[in-house]
C-alpha positions in Angstrom: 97.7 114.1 118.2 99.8 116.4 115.9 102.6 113.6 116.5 100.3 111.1 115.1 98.9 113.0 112.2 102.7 114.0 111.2 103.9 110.2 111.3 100.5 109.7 109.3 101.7 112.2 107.4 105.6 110.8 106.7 104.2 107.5 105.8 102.0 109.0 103.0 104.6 111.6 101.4 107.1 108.3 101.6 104.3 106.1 99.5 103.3 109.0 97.5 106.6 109.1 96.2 107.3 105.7 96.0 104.2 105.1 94.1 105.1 108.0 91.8 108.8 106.5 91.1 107.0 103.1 90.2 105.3 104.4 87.5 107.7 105.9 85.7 109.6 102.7 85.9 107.1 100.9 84.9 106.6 102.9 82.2 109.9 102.8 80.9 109.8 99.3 80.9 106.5 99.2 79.1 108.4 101.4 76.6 111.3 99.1 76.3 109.3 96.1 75.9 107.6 97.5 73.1 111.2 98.7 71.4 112.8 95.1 72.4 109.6 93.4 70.1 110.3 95.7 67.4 113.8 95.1 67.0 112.8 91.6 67.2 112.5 91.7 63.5 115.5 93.5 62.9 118.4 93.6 65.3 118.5 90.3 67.5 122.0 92.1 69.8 119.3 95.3 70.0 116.6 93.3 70.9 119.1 91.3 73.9 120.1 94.8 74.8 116.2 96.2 75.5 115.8 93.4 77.1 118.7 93.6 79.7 117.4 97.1 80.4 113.8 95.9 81.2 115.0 93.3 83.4 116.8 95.4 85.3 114.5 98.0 85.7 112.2 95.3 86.9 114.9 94.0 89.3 115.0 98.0 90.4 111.0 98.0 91.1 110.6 94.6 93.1 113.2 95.8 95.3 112.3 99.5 95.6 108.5 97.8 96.9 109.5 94.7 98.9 108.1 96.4 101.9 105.4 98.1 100.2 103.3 95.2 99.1 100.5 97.7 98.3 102.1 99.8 95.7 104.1 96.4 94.3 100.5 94.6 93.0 99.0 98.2 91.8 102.3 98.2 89.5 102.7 95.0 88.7 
């Protein structure tokens, strides 16, 4: 039983902390989107640059979650 309820256990810390990590990505990237549209109107080569950043912190999260399906649609 204690086996069981420390692989329980594992599994949980290992989402838990997956799950944190995901949304401060996706944060960030809510961040950068927002900065991206403002530069819109001011800096297109800013703008391309935000953009980049987002992409690849999206890039980041769909691979961090590919085996956590779960946590992948509560972030995205």
């Amino acid at each position: 039983m204690k086996k069981i309820i420390d692989k329980i256990k594992n599994v949980l810390d290992e989402k838990d902390s997956l799950r944190e990590e995901a949304l401060k990505i996706t944060r960030k990237t809510i961040r950068l989107c927002n900065e991206c549209i403002k530069a819109l109107h001011q800096d297109l080569s800013l703008a391309a640059e935000k953009l980049d950043k987002t992409r690849k912190l999206i890039v980041k999260l769909k691979d961090m979650l590919k085996d956590h399906p779960d946590l992948y649609y509560m972030v995205c």
